[in-house]
Each structure stands twice: as structure tokens, then as C-alpha cells.
N, C-alpha and C positions, 0 to 999 in steps of 0.2 A: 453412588458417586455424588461429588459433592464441588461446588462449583469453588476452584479456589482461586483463578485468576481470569483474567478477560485481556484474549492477545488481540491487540487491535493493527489491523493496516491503512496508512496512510491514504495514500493518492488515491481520491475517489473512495473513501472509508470514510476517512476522519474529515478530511477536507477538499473540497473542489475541485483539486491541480489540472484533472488532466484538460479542463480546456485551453490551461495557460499551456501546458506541455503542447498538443495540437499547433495551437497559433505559432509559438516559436518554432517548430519543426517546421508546417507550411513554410514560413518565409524564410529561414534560414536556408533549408534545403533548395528551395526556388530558386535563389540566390545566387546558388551554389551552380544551377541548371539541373538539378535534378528533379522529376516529378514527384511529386507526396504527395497523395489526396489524405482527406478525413478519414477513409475504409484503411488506409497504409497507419493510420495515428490510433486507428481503434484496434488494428492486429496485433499491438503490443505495448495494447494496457495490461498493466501487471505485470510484463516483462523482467528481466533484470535488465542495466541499462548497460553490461556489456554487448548483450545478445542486442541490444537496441541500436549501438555502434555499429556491429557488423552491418545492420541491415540497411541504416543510411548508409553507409557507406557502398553498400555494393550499387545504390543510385547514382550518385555524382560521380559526375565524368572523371577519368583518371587523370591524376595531376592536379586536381581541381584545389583539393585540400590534404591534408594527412589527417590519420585518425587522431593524433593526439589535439592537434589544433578544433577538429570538428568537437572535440570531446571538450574541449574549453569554451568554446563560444557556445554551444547550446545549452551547456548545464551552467555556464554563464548567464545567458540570456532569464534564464528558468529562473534563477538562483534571485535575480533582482526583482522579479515578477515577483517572487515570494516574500521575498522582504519586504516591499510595500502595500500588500494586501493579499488576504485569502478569506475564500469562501467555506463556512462549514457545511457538510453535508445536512440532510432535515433532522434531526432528532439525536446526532449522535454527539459533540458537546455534552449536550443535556444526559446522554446516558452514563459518558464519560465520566463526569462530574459526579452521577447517583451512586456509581460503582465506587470511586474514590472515599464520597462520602459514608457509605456503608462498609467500608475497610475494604472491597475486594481490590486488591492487587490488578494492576491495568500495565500492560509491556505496549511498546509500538514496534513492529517489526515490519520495514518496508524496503521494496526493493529499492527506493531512493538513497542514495550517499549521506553520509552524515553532515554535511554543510548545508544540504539542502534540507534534512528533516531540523536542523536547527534552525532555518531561517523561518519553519511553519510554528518551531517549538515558543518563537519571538512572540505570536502572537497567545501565544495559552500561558495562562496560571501556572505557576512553579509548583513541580512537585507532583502531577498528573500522574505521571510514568514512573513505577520504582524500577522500571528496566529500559532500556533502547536498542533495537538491534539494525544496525544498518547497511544496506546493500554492498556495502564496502568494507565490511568486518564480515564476513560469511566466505567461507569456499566455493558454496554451490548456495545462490540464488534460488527463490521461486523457479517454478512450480515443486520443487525439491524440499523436501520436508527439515531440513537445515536451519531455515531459519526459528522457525518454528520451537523446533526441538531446544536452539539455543536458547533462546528466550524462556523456556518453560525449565531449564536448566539454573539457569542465573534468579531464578525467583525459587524453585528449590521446589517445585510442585511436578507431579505426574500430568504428562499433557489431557490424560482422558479425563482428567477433573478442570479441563479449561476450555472456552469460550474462545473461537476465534472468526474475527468480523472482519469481512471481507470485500472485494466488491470483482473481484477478475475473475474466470475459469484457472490460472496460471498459481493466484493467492489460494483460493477453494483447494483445489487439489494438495497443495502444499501444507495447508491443515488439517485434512483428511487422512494425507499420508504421517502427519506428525502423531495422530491416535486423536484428536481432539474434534469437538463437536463444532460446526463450522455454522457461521449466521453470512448467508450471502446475501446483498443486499445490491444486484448488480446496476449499472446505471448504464453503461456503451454497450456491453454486450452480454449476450444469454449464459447463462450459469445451468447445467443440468442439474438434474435432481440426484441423489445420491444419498446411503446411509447417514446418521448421525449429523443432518446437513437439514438446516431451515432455511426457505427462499422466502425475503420480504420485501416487500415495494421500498418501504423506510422504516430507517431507525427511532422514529417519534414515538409507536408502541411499545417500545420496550421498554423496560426497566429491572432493575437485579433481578427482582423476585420474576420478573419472566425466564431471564437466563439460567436461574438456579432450577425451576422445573425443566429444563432442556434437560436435565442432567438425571433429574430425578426418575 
């Protein structure tokens, strides 16, 4: 095998979000009178943000909001938190960038909607990504190997010759099921161990030539 592209995931991969996602959920949902702790915000990282909807939603009292309205002011609130700043995760920029420079092929595939992987894209160099797949262009969301597979489609490569970084149990599985060798690097919550599956504290180790012996 031979490493021909590096599928990356967003939220908590590439960049920071989910504390922003967290604080907005607390106080919006509070708001709303529904309870959210941090254990409720860390049950559905990785999530797709349909499945995300339902579950706010079955907290706030009836009558309180509609879904469609809750679905505008949260991914609202998110959406401006990212447009005026985000945080890269340790080392993965820098891996980002190595990848790019040595020609491998780099997809983002997150469960996030494309308005909002566009407000993270504001802050990176043009031309990162020769693919984008967004939670709102897919059928079947994470943990479902969908995305995945799209993405490894649209670049024209076999997924067992790809690299996919992660950080959720929900993402992991979904690259596992896609056939491709999965780099988790989880930050909220545990990642088990599993075939063709590397767990690392951070992405600052790494570089192509590490990714390309995963394969070998």
C-alpha cells in the first residue's frame, strides 16, 4: 500500500471548535430552560448535527422553540464564533501544510455544514484541500462510513491507500468502516484501540514520511 491521500476531520482535528460548540450549546439551551452540562456536549462530539438537533431538542420544554428556529440560532451563534477566530489543534496545520507540500492529496470531511467549514476555511491558505465533504452534502453522516468513502471517490484514490485523522469514536469508526487506516488523536473523549488504527496524544510527531510507513 501506498499512502495516496490524507482525509482529514475538522472539529477537534484540524481546529479547536468544540469549545466554542460547548459554550454556545450551554447558554443557548439554558436559555431555552433546558439543562446541558459539558458530559451532554462531550456525548456528541463527532456527532452529525442532525442527530445533534434531535437531542437538544428533546431537552427544552415543549413550545419553547421549533427545530428549525433552534437550528438557526445555534449553528448561528457557532457560525460567527468561527468567523472571528479559531484555534489550531498542536501539530496539525504544520502536518497539513507538509502533506500539501510533498504533493499528498489532503480532503476535509466533517460532520459540520459547509457554511461553517467555510468560516474555518477563512482562516487557511487557499488550496489546502483538493476535496471538501460536508455534513450537509452526505446521506448518512458519521460514524457511517459515507463520508469517507465520498471523499476517497472524488480524489479517485482506493481508501486503503489513505490516512484518515480524527479525533471522536463516531469519526474513528467511520474510517475504519471506510477500509482506510485511521490516526486518532482524541482530545474529549477515549478512542479504543482497533485494527489499522494509531492512537496519539498529538499531531506535532508526525510528518508524511510517518504516515506513508502506516501504510507500509
Amino acid at each position: 500500500m501506498t499512502l495516496r491521500a490524507v482525509l482529514w476531520d475538522m472539529d477537534g482535528t484540524l481546529v479547536d471548535t468544540e469549545p466554542v460548540w460547548a459554550r454556545v450549546q450551554m447558554d443557548l439551551l439554558a436559555s431555552l430552560g433546558a439543562q446541558w452540562t459539558l458530559e451532554d456536549c462531550i456525548s456528541l462530539v463527532g456527532s452529525d448535527l442532525s442527530d445533534a438537533l434531535v437531542a437538544w431538542m428533546s431537552r427544552i420544554p415543549e413550545g419553547a422553540i421549533t427545530a428549525e428556529q433552534l437550528a438557526e440560532r445555534m449553528f448561528g451563534q457557532v457560525l460567527e464564533s468561527l468567523k472571528q477566530e479559531i484555534e489550531f489543534r498542536p501539530g496539525a496545520l504544520e502536518l497539513l501544510q507538509a502533506c500539501v507540500k510533498e504533493d499528498v492529496p489532503c480532503a476535509l470531511v466533517s460532520a459540520s455544514y459547509r457554511v461553517m467549514i467555510d468560516a474555518v476555511l477563512g482562516h487557511l491558505p487557499d488550496d489546502l484541500f483538493t476535496v471538501i465533504v460536508a455534513g450537509d452534502e452526505v446521506e448518512h453522516g458519521k460514524p457511517h462510513p459515507e463520508p469517507y468513502l465520498t471523499a476517497a471517490k472524488a480524489l479517485g484514490v482506493d481508501p486503503a491507500d489513505c490516512v484518515v485523522i480524527e479525533d471522536s469514536p463516531g469519526g474513528t469508526a467511520a474510517g475504519t468502516a471506510a477500509g482506510a487506516f485511521v490516526v486518532a488523536v482524541p482530545q474529549w473523549v477515549t478512542i479504543p484501540e482497533a485494527p489499522r488504527r494509531l492512537i496519539v496524544k498529538s499531531l506535532e510527531p508526525l510528518t508524511p514520511e510517518a504516515l506513508r510507513d502506516l501504510l507500509r
